[in-house]
BAKOL-79158 format. One record per residue (C-alpha): chain; residue in one letter; residue number from 1; y, z, x. Coordinates in nm, 4 decimals, padded with zeros to 6 digits. Last residue first. Layout:
BEGIN
{A; A; NUM; {Y; Z; X}}
...
This chain:
BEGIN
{A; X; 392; {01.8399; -00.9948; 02.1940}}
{A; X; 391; {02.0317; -01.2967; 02.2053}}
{A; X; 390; {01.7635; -01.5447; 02.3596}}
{A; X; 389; {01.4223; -01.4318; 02.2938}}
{A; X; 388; {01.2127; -01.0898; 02.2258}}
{A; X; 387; {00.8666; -01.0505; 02.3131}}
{A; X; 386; {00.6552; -00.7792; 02.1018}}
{A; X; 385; {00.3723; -00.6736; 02.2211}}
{A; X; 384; {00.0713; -00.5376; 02.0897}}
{A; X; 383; {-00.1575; -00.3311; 02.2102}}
{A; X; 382; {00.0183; 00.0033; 02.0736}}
{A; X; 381; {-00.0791; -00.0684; 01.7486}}
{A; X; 380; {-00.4561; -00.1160; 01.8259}}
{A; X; 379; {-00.4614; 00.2179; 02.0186}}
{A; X; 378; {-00.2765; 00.3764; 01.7184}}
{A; X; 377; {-00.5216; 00.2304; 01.4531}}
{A; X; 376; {-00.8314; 00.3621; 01.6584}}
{A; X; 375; {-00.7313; 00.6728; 01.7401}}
{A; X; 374; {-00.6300; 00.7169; 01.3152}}
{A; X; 373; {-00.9845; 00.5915; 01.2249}}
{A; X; 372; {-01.1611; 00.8540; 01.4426}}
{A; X; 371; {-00.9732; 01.1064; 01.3296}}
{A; X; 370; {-00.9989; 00.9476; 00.9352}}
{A; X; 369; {-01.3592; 01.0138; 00.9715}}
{A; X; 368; {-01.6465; 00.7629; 01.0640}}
{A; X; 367; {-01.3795; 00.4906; 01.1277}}
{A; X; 366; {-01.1687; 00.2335; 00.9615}}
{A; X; 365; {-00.9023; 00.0364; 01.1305}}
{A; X; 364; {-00.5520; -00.1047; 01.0014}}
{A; X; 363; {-00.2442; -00.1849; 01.2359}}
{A; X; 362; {00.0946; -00.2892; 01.0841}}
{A; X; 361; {00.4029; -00.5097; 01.1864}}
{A; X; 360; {00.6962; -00.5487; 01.2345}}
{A; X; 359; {00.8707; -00.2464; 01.0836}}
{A; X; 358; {01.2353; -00.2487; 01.2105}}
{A; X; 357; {01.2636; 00.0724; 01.4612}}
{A; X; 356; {01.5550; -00.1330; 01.6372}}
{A; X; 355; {01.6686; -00.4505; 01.4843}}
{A; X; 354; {01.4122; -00.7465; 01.4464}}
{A; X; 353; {01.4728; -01.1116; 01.2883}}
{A; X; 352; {01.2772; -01.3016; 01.0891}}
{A; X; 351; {01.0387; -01.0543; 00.9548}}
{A; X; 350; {00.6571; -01.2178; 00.9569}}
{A; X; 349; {00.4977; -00.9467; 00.8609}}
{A; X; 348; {00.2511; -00.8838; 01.1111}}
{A; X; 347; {-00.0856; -00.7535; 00.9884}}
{A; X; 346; {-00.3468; -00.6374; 01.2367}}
{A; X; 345; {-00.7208; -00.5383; 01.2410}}
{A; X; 344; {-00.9048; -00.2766; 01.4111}}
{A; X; 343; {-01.3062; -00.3358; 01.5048}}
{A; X; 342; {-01.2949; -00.2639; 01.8553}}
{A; X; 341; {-01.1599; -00.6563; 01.9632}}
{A; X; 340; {-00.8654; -00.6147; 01.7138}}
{A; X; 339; {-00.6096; -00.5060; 01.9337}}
{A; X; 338; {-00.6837; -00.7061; 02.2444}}
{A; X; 337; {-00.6934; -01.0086; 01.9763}}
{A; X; 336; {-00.3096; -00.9362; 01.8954}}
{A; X; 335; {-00.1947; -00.8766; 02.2456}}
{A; X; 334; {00.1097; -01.0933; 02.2015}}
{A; X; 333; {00.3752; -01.1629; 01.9677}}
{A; X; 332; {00.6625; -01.3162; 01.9596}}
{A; X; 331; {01.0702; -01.2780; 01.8294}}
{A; X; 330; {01.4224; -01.3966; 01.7840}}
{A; X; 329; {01.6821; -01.3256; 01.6509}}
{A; X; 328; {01.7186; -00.9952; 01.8305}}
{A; X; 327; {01.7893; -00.6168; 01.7815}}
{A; X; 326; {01.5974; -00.4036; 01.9440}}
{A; X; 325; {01.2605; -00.2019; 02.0049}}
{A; X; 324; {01.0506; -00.3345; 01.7062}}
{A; X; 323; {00.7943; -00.1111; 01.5799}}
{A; X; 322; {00.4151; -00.1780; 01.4883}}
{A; X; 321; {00.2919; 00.0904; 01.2349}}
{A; X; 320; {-00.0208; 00.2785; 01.2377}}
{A; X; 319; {-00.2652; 00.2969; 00.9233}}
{A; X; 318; {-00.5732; 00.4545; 00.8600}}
{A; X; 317; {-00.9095; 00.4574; 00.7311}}
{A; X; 316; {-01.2298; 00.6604; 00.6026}}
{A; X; 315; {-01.3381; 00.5145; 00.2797}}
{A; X; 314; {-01.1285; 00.5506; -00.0030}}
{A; X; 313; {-01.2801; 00.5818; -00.3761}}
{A; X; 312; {-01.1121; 00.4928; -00.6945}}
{A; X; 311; {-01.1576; 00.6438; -01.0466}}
{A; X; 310; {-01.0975; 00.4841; -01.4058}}
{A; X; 309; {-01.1324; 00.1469; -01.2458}}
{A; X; 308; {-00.8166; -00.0812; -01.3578}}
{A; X; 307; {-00.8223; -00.3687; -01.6114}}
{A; X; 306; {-00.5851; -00.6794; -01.6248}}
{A; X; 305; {-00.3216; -00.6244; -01.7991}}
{A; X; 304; {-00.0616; -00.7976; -01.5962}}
{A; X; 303; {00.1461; -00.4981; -01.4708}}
{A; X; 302; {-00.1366; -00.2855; -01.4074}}
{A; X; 301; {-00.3609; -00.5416; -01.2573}}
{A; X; 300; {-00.0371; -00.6312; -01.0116}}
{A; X; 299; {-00.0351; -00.2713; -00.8968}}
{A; X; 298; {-00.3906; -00.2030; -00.8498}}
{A; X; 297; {-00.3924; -00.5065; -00.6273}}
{A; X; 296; {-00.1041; -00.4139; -00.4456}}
{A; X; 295; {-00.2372; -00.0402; -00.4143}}
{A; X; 294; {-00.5593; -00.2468; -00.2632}}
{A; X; 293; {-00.8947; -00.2736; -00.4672}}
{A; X; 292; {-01.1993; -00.2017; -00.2532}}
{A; X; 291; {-00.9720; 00.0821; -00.0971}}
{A; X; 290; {-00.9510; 00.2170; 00.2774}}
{A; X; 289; {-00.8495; -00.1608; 00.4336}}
{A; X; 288; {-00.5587; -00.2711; 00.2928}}
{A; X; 287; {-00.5564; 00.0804; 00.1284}}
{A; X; 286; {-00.3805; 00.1701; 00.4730}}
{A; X; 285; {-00.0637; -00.0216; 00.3775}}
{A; X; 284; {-00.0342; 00.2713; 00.1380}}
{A; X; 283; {00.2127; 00.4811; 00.3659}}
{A; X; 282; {00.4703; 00.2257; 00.2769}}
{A; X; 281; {00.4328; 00.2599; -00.1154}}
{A; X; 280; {00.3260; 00.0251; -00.3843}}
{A; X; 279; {00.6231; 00.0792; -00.6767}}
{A; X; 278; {00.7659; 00.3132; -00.8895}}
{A; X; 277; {00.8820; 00.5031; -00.5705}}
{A; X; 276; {00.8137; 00.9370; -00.6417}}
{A; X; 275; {00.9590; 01.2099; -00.4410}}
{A; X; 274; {00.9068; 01.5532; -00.3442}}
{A; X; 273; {00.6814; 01.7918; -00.5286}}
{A; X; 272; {00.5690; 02.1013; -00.4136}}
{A; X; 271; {00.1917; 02.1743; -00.4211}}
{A; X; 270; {00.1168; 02.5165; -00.3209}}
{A; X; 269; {-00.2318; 02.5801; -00.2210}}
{A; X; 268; {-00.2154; 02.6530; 00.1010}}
{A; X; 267; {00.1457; 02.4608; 00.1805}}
{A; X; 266; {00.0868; 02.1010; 00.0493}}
{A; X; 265; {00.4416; 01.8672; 00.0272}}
{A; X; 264; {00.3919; 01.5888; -00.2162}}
{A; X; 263; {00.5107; 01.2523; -00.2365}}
{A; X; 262; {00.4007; 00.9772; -00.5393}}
{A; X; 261; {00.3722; 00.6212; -00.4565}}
{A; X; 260; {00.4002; 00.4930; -00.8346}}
{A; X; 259; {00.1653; 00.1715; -00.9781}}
{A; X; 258; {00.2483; -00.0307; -01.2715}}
{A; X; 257; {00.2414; 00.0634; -01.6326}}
{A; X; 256; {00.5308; 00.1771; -01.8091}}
{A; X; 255; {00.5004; -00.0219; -02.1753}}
{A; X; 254; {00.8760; -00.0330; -02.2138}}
{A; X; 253; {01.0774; 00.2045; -02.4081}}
{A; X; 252; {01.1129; 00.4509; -02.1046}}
{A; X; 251; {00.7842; 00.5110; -01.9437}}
{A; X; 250; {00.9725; 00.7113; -01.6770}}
{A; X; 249; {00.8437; 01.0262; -01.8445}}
{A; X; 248; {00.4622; 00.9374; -01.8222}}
{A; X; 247; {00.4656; 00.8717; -01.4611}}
{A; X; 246; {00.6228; 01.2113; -01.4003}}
{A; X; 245; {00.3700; 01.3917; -01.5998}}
{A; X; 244; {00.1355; 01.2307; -01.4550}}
{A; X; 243; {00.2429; 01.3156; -01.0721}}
{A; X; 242; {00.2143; 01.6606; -01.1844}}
{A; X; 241; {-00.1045; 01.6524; -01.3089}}
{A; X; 240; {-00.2411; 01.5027; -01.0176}}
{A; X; 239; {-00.0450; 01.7054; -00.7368}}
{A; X; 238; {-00.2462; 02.0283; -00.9192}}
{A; X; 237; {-00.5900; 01.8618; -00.9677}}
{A; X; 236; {-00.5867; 01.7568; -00.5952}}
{A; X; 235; {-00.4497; 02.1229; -00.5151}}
{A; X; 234; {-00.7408; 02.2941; -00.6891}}
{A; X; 233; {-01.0321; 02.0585; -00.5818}}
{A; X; 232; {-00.8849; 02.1616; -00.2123}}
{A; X; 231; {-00.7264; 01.8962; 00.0149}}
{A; X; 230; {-00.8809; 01.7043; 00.3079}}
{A; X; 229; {-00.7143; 01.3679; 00.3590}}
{A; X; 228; {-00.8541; 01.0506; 00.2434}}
{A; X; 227; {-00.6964; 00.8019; 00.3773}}
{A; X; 226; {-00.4752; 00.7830; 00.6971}}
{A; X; 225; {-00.0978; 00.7185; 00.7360}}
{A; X; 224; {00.1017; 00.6329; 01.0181}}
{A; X; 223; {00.4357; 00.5931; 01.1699}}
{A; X; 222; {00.6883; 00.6485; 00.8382}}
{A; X; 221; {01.0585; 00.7083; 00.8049}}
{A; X; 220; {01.2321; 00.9741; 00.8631}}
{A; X; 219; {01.3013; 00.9649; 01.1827}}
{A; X; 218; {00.9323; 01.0017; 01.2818}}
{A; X; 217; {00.7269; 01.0189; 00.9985}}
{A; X; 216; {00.3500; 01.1257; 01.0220}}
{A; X; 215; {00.0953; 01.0849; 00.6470}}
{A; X; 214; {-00.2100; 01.1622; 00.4816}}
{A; X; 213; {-00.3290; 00.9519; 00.1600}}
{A; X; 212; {-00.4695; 01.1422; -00.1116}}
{A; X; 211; {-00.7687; 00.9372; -00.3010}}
{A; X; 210; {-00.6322; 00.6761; -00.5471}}
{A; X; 209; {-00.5209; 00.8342; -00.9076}}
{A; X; 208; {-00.5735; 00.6155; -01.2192}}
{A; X; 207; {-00.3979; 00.6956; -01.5648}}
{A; X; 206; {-00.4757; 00.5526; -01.8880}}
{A; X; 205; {-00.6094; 00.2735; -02.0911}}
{A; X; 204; {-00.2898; 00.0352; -02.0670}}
{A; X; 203; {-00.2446; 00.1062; -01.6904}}
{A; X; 202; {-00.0499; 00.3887; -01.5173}}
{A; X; 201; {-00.1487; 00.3833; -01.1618}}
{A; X; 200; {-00.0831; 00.6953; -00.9323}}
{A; X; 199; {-00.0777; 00.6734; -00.5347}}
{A; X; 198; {-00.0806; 01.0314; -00.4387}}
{A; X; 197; {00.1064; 01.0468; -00.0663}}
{A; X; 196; {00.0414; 01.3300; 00.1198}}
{A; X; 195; {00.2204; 01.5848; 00.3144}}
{A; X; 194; {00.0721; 01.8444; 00.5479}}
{A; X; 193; {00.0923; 02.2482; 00.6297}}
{A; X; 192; {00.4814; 02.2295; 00.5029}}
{A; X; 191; {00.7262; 02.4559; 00.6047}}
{A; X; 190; {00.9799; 02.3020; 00.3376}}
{A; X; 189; {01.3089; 02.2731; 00.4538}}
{A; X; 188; {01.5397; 02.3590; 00.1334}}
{A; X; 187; {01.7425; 02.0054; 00.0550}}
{A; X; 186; {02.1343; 01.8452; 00.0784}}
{A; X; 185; {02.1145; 01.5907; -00.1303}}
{A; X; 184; {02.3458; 01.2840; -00.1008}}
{A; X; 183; {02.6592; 01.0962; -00.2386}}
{A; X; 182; {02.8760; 00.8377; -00.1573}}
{A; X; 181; {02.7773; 00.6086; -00.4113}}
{A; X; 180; {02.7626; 00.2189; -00.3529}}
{A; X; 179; {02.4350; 00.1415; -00.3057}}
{A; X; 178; {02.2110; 00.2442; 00.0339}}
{A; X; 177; {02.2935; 00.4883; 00.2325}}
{A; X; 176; {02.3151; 00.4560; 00.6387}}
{A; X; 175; {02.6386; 00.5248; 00.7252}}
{A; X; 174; {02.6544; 00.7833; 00.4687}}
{A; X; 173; {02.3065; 00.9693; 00.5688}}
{A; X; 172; {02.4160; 00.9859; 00.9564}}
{A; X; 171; {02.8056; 01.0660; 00.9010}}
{A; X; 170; {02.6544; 01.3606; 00.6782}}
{A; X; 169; {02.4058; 01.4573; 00.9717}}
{A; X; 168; {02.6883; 01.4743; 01.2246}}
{A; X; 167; {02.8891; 01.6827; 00.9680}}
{A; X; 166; {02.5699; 01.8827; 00.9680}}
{A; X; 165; {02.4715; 01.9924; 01.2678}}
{A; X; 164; {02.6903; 02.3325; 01.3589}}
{A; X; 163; {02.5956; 02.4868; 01.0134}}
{A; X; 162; {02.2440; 02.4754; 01.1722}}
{A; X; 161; {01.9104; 02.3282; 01.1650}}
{A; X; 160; {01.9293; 02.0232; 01.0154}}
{A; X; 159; {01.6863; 01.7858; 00.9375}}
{A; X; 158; {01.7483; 01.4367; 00.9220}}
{A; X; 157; {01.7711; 01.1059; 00.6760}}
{A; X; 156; {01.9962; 00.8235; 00.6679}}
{A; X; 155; {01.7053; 00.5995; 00.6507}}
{A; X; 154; {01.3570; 00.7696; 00.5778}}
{A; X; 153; {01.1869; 00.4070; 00.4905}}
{A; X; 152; {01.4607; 00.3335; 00.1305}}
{A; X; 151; {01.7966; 00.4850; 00.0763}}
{A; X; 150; {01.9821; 00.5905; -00.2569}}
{A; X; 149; {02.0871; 00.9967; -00.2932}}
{A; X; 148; {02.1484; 00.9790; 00.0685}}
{A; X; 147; {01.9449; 01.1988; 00.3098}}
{A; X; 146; {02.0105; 01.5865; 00.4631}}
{A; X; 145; {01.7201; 01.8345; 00.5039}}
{A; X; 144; {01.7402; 02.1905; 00.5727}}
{A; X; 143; {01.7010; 02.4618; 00.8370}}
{A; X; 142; {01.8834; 02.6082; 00.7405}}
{A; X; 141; {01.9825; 02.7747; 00.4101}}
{A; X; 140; {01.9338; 02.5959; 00.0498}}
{A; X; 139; {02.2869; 02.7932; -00.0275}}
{A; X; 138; {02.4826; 02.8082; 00.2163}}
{A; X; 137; {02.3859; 02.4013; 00.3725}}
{A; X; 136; {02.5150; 02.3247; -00.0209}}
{A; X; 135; {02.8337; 02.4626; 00.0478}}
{A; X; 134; {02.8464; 02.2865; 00.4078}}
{A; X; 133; {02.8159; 01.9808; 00.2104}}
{A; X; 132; {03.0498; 02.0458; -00.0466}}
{A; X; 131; {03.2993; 02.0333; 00.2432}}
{A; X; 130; {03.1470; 01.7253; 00.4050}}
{A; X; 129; {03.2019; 01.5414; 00.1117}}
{A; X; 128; {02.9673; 01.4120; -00.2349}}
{A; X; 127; {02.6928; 01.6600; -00.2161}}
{A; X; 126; {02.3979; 01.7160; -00.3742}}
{A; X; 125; {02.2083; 02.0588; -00.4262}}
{A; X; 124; {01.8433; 02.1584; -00.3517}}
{A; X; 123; {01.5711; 02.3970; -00.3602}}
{A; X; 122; {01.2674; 02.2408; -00.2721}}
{A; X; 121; {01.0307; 02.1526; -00.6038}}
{A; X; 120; {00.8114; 02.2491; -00.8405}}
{A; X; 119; {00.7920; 02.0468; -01.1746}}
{A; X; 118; {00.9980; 02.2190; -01.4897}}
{A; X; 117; {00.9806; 01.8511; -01.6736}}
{A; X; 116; {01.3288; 01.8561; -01.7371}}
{A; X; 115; {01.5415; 01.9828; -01.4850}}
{A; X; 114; {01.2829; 01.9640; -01.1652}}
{A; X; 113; {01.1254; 01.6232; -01.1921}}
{A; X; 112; {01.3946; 01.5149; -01.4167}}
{A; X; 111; {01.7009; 01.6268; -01.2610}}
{A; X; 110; {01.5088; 01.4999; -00.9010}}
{A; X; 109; {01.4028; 01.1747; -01.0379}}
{A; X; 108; {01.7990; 01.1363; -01.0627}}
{A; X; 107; {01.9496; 01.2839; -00.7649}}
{A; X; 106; {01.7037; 01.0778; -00.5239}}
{A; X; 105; {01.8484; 00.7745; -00.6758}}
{A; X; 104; {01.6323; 00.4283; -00.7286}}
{A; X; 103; {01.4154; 00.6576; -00.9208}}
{A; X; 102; {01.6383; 00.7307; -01.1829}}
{A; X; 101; {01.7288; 00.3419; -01.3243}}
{A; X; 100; {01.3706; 00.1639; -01.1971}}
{A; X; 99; {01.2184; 00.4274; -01.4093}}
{A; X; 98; {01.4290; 00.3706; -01.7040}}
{A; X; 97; {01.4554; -00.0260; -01.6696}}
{A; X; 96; {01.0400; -00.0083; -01.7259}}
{A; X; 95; {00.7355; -00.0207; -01.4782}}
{A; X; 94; {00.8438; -00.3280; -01.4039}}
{A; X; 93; {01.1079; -00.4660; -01.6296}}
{A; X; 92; {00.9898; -00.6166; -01.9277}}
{A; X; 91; {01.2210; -00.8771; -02.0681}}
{A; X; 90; {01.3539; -00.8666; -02.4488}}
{A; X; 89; {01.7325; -00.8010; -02.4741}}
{A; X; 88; {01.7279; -00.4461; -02.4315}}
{A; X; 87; {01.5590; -00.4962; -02.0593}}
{A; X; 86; {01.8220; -00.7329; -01.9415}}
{A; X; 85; {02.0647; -00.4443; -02.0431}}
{A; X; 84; {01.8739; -00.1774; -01.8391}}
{A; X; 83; {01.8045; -00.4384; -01.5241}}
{A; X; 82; {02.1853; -00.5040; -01.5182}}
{A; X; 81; {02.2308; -00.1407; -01.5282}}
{A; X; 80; {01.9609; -00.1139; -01.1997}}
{A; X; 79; {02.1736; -00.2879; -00.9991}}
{A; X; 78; {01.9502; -00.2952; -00.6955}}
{A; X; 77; {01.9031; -00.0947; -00.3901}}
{A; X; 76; {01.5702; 00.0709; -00.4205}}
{A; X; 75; {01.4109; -00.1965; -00.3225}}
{A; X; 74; {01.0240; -00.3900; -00.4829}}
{A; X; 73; {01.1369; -00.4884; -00.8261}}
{A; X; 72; {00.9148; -00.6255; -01.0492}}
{A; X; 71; {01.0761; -00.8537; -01.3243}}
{A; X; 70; {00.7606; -01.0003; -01.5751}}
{A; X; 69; {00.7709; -01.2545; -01.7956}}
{A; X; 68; {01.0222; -01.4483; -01.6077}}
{A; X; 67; {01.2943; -01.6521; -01.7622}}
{A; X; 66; {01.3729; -01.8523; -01.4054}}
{A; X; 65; {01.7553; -01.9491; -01.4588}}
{A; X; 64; {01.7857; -01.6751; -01.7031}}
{A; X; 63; {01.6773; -01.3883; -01.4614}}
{A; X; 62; {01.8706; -01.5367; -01.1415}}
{A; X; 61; {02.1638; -01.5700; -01.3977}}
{A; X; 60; {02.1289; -01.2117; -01.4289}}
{A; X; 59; {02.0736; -01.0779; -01.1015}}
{A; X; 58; {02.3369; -01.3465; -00.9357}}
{A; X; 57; {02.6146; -01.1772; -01.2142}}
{A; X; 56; {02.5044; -00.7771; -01.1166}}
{A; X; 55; {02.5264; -00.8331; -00.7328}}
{A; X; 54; {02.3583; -00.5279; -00.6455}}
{A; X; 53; {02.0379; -00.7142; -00.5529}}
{A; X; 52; {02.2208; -00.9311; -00.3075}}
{A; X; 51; {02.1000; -01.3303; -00.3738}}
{A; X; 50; {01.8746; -01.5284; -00.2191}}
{A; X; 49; {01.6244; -01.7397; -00.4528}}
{A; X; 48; {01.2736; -01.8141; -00.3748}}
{A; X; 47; {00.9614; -02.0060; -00.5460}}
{A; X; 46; {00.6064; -01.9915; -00.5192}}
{A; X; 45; {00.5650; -01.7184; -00.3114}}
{A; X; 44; {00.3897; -01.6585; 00.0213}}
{A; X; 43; {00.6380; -01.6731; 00.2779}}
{A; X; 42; {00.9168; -01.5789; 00.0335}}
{A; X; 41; {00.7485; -01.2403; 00.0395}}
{A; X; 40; {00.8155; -01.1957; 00.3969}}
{A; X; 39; {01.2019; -01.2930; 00.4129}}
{A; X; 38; {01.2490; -01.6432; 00.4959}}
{A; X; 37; {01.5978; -01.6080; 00.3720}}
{A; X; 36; {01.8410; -01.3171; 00.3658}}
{A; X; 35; {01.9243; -01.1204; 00.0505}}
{A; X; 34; {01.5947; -01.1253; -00.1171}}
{A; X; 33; {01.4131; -01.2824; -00.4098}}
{A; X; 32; {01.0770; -01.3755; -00.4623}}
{A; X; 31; {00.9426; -01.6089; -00.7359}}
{A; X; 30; {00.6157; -01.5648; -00.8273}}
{A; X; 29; {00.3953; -01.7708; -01.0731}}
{A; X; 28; {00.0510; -01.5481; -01.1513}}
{A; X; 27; {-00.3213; -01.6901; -01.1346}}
{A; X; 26; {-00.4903; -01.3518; -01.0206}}
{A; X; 25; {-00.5254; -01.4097; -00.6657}}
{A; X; 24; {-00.1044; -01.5020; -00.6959}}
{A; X; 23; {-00.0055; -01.1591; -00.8068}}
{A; X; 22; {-00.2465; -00.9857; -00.4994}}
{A; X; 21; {-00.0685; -01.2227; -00.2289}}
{A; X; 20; {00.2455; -01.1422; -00.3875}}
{A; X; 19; {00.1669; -00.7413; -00.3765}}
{A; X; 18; {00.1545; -00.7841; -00.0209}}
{A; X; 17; {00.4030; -00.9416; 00.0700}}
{A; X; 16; {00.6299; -00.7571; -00.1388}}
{A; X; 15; {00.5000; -00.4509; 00.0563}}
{A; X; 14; {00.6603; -00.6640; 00.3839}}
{A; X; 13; {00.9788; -00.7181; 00.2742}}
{A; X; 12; {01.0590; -00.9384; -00.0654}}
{A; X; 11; {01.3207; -00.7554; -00.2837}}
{A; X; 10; {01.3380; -00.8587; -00.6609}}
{A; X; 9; {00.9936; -01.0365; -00.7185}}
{A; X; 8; {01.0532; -01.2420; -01.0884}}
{A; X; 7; {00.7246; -01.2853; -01.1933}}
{A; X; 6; {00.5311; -01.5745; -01.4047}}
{A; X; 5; {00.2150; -01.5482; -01.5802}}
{A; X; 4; {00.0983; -01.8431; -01.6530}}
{A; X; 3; {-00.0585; -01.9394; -02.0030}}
{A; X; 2; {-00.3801; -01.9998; -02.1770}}
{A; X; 1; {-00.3694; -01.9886; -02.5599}}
């Protein structure tokens, strides 16, 4: 018997997009959900509702108004308990309530990661006041890293290098924090040679890894990415095992298949694991262009059943981000075919409104190595130009 496949989108920024555009190339009903209006997803979906994700009684009659078949949420900021008991009654929650539950909290997928499942990581303690946050800077040592236990894009994040630093840097993650908990972990600087990004796709005849995706954050949050990037045989087999055995823990009772962003730091060949979104990931806006099948693709396969290669392959690419400057209601564009006259293209999300370092938009270019790629995306961001209106 034929049937629709109908998804319940909770968040609907620019990855939600994304993965809507992939849903709806493969016949599926999508109704994306935000807390503001006309946010990008809603662009391209079927339906929209606008409601705050941690509003527990919107989430559920939300769910019961529209009896999805499948909720996929796309923020970390949601209440995940409502998603657990929503779950017990019969809905599957994408990949499952339990990994929407510990890896919407740093704290969480960090117990597991490194409690558990004996995975390498930074050392690390949380904090829940400024006094228990100078303990914590006493024992990880400085420099170290300061971000809320919920947050999403690097926000409330920075690196401390001194005792001197960090009551600014605990005002920084609060004010910024996503959720209601007060809370945040206070981490070991890692010396890192490079980071990467391991997307990972858990599908119902295994385990898919994409190529490792390179990466540059400025504030925390992401500037570029660029796919592959050089690692040895041994460290690619090392970040893959370990991302599995994440991926396999936050099946929970539900089937667990969907796509995760993993994050790695690489020092030689030490692989040191950092965090894990059970969802497409910001850095993998460059498998727009790197991949044959996109993350979003790969992630709406997963969740639907449809089948996913047993290997993918990346050709040279990369990613740089378009940033807004200020806050303002409204906003243009210009420069756009400047940007894509040597080959590059662009994506602009359509965001209503800006606010300063807001993600607006994203260049894409492929190259004959990911150096060539990455000049190429960064010249094409920087093309464009964003014209604010009245009340910026």
């Amino acid at each position: 018997m034929a049937f629709t496949t109908k998804i319940l989108l909770l968040g609907s920024g620019e990855l939600g997009r994304e993965f809507v555009i992939s849903a709806k190339r493969l016949g599926a009903y999508v109704v994306a959900c935000d807390a503001y209006t006309a946010a990008p997803a809603m662009q391209v979906a079927d339906e929209a509702e606008v409601f705050s994700m941690l509003d527990g009684d919107a989430l559920r009659k939300t769910v019961e108004k529209h009896q999805p078949d499948l909720i996929v949420p796309e923020v970390e900021a949601i209440r995940t308990e409502v998603l657990a008991d929503i779950e017990a009654v019969g809905s599957n929650v994408v990949p499952s309530a339990r990994a929407t539950q510990l890896t919407m909290n740093r704290d969480a997928i960090r117990d597991l990661a490194a409690g558990e499942l004996g995975i390498t990581t930074s050392r690390y303690r949380y904090a829940t006041s400024i006094e228990e946050v100078r303990e914590a800077g006493d024992f990880t040592g400085f420099p170290c890293v300061i971000k809320p236990v919920m947050s999403s894009s690097g926000k409330g994040q920075s690196k401390v290098d001194s005792a001197a630093e960090l009551e600014a840097a605990w005002e920084y993650a609060v004010h910024n924090m996503r959720g209601d908990r007060k809370r945040v972990i206070v981490e070991q600087f890692i010396d890192f040679d490079y980071e990467i990004t391991l997307l990972t796709v858990r599908h119902a005849t295994g385990i898919t890894f994409c190529p490792p995706i390179g990466h540059r954050q400025e504030r925390g949050d992401y500037r570029e990415s660029w796919q592959p990037t050089p690692m040895s045989d041994a460290a690619i087999l090392a970040a893959q095992d370990m991302a599995a055995k994440v991926v396999t823990a936050l099946q929970g009772d539900g089937k667990g298949y969907g796509l995760f962003g993993v994050e790695f730091f690489i020092r030689g060949e030490e692989v040191i694991f950092s965090e894990l979104s059970p969802r497409p990931h910001d850095t993998g806006m460059v498998t727009l262009v790197s991949q044959n099948l996109s993350e979003f693709d790969l992630h709406a396969r997963a969740i639907m059943g449809m089948p996913v290669p047993e290997s993918i392959a990346a050709r040279p690419s990369a990613s740089s981000v378009i940033l807004a400057d200020r806050a303002s209601e409204h906003v243009a564009y210009s420069g756009l075919a400047n940007a894509m006259e040597d080959g590059a293209d662009v994506r602009i999300f359509g965001k209503p409104v800006t606010r300063p370092y807001r993600r607006m938009g994203v260049a894409l270019a492929n190259g004959p190595d990911t150096d060539a790629a990455r000049a190429k995306a960064n010249a094409a961001a920087s093309m464009v130009t964003l014209h604010y209106g009245e009340g910026s």
